[in-house]
C-alpha positions in Angstrom: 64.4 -27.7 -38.8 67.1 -25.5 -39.1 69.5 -24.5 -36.3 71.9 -21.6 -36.4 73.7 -21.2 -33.1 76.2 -18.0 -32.3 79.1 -18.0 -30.2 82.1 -16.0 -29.3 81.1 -12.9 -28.5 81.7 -10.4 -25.4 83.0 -7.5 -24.3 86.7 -6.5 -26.2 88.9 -3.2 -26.2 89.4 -1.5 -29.0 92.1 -3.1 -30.9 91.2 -6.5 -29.4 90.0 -9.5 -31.6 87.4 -11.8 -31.4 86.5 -15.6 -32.8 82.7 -16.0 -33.4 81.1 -19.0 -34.2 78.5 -20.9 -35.8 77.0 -23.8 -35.4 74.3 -25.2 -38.2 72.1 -28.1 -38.4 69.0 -29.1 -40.2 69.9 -28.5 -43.6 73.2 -29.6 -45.9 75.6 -27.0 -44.6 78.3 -28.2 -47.7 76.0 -26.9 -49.9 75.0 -23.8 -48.5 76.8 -20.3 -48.9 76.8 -18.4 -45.6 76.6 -15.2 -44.1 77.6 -12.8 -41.4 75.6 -10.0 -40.8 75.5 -7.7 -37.4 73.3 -5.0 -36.0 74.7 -2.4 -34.4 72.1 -0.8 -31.7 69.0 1.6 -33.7 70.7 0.5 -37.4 70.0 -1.9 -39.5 70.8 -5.1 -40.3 74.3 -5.1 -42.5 76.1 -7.6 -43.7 79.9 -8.2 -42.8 80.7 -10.8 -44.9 79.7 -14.0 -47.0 81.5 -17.2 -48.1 80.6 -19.8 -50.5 79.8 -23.3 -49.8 83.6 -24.5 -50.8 85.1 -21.6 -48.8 86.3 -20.4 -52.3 84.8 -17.1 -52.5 84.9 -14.8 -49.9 83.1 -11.2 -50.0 83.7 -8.3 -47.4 81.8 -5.1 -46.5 84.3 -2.2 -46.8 83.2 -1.4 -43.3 85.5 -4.5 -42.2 87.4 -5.2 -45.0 91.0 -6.3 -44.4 90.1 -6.7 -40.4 87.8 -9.7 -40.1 88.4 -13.2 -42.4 85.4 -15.7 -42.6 85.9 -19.4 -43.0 84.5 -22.3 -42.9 84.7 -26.2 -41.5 82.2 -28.1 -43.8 83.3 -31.1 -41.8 82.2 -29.7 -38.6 78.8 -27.6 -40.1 80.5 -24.6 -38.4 81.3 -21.2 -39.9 83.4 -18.7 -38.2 84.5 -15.1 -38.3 87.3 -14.0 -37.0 87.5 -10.3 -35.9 91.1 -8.5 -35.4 91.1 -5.0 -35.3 88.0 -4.4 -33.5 86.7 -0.9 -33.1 83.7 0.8 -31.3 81.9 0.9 -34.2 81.8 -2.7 -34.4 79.7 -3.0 -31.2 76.7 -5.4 -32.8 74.7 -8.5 -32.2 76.2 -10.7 -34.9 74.4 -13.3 -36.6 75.1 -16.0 -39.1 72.6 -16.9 -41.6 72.2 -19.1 -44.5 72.5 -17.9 -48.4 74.8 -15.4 -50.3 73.6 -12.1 -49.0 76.8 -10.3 -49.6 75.6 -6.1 -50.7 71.8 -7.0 -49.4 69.5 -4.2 -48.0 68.6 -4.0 -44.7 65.0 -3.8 -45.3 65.7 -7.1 -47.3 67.7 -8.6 -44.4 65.1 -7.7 -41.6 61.9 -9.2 -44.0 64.5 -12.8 -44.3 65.6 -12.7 -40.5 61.7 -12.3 -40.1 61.2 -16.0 -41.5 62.8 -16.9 -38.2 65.4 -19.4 -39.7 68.0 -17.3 -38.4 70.0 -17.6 -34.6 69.8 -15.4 -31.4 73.0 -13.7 -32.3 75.9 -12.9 -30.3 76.9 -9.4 -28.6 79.9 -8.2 -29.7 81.1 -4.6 -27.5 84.2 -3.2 -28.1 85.1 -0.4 -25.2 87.8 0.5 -23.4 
């Protein structure tokens, strides 16, 4: 089945920068758009940021925009997300998750992350 596995998180001052990563399996990741979304504690899900399946495309939430850059190493099934600039309001679990859900809902976001073909996530605090 499929696998999403999150790395790369932990604890980061403000101004501080971060590498997450993602690790797929059970499906053809080369085919597949990707996305980051987060969850910052009592919000909802939001999406950060979404690339397509040739690393072409790239979408950003204003929230981050010009701060984080997504990619993508189709030869190693691994997305990443690279987070400079990091500021208290980015404290979230981060998750990666498969499809182009660049400007989706959060009630849209919680019913897909609800089919469970999504990973544990991975804490992201940013304090001084």
């Amino acid at each position: 089945g499929v696998q999403l596995v999150e790395s790369g998180g932990g604890l980061v001052q403000p101004g501080g920068s971060l590498r997450l990563s993602c690790a797929a399996s059970g499906f053809d990741f080369n085919s597949v758009p990707m996305t980051w979304v987060r969850q910052a504690p009592g919000s909802e899900l939001e999406w950060v940021s979404h690339i397509n399946s040739g690393g072409t495309v790239l979408n950003y939430a204003d929230s981050v925009k010009g701060r984080f850059t997504i990619s993508r190493d189709n030869a190693k099934n691994t997305l990443y997300l690279y987070l400079n600039g990091l500021q208290t309001e980015d404290t979230a679990m981060y998750y990666c998750a498969k499809g182009d859900l660049a400007y989706a809902s959060g009630g849209y976001l919680a019913r897909l992350k609800a089919t469970g073909d999504w990973g544990q996530g991975t804490q992201v605090t940013v304090a001084s």
